[in-house]
Kinemage of the C-alpha trace (Angstrom):
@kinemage 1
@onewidth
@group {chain A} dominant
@subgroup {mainchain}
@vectorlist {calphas} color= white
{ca unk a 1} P 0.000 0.000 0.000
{ca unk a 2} L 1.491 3.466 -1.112
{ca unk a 3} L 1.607 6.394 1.630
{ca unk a 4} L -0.874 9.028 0.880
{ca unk a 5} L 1.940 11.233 1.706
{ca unk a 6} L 5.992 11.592 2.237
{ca unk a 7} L 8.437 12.442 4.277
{ca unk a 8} L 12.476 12.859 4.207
{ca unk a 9} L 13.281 10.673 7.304
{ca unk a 10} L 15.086 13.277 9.091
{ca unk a 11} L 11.817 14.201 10.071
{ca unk a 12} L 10.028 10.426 10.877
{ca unk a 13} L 10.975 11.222 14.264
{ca unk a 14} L 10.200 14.660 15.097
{ca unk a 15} L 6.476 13.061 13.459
{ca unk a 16} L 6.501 10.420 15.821
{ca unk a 17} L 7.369 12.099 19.148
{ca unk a 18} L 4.805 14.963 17.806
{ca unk a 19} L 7.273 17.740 18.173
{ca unk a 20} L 6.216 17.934 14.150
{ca unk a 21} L 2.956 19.165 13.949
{ca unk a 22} L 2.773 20.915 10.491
{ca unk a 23} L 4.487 20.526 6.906
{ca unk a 24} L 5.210 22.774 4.226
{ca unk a 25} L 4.747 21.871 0.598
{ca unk a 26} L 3.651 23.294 -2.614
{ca unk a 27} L 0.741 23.418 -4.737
{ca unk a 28} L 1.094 19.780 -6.217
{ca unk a 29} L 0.356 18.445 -2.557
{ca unk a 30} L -1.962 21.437 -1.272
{ca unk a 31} L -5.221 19.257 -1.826
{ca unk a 32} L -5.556 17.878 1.197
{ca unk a 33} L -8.856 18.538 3.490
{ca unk a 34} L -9.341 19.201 6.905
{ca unk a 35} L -10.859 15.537 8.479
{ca unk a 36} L -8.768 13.752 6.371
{ca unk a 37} L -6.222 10.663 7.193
{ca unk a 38} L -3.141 9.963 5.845
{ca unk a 39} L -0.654 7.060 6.145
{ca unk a 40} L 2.053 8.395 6.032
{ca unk a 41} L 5.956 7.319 4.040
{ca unk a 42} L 9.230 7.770 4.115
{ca unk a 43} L 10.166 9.845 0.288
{ca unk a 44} L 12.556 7.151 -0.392
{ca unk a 45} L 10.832 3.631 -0.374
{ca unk a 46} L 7.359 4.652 0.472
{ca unk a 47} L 7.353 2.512 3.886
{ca unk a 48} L 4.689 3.800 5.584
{ca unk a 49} L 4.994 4.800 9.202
{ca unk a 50} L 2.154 5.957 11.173
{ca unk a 51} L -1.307 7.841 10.408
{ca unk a 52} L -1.905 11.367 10.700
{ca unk a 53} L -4.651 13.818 10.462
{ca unk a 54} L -5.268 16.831 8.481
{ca unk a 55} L -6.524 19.931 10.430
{ca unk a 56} L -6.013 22.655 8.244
{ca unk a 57} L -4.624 23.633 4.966
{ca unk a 58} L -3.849 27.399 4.695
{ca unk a 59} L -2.052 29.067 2.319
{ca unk a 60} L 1.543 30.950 2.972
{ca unk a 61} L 3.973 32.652 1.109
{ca unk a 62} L 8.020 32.083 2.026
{ca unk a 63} L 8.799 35.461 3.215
{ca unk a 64} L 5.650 35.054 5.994
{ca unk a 65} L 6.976 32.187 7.796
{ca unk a 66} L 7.035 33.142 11.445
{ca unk a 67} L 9.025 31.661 14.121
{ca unk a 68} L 5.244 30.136 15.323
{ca unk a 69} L 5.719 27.988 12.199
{ca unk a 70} L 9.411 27.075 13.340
{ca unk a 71} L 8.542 26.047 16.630
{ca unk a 72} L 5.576 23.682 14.780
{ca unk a 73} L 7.991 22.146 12.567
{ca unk a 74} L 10.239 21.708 15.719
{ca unk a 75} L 13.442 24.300 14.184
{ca unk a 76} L 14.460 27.410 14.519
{ca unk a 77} L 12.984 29.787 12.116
{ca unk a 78} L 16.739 30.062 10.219
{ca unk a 79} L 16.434 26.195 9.712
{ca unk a 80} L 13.154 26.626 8.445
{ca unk a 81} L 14.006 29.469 5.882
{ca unk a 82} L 16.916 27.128 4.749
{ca unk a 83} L 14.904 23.812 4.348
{ca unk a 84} L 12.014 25.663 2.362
{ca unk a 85} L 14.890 27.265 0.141
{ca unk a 86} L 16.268 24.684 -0.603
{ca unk a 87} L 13.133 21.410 -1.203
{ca unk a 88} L 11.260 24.163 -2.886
{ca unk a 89} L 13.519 26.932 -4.419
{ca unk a 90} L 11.464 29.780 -5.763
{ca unk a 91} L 8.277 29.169 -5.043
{ca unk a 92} L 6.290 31.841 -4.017
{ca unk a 93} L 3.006 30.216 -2.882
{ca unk a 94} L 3.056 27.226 -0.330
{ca unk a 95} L 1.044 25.962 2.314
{ca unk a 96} L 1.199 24.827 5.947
{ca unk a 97} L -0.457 21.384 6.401
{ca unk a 98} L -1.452 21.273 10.091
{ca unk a 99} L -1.960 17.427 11.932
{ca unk a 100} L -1.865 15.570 14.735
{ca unk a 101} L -0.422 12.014 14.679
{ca unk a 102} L -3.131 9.516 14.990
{ca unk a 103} L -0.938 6.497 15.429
{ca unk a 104} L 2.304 4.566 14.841
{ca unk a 105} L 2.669 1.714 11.911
């Protein structure tokens, strides 16, 4: 069965120990719904790990990332900046995913 959606595995277990509690990604995985569950992958062999829950999908640009969305993504706001910069380089609409962890695979 293939995860509804992925994650680098530097961040499985910041996920697990729900210090993680949002994501950042672009338009091409913005179509998630509030209510929804998602099994959830590691982005390099789609093993799925645990279950989460959407609770919101709101739209953000780059340069509005506050240290509130830092401390959800369990880094300082510099490491935040850097990881955005760099997965999606140029982008100037994303969104923050927000979820709890329902349960571990």
């Amino acid at each position: 069965m293939k995860p509804d959606i992925t994650f680098y595995r530097r961040f499985a277990a910041d996920i697990l120990s729900d210090k993680k509690t949002i994501t950042i990604r672009n338009q091409a995985e913005s179509h998630f719904n509030p209510g929804e569950k998602l099994r959830v992958g590691y982005e390099d062999n789609n093993d799925i790990f645990c279950t989460i829950e959407v609770i919101s999908v709101v739209p953000v640009a780059p340069g509005d990332l506050t240290n509130d969305h830092a401390r959800q993504e369990n880094m300082s706001l510099a490491e935040l900046q850097a990881v955005i910069s760099q997965i999606y380089p140029g982008e100037q609409q994303l969104y923050v995913i927000s979820f709890r962890r329902i349960d571990e695979c």
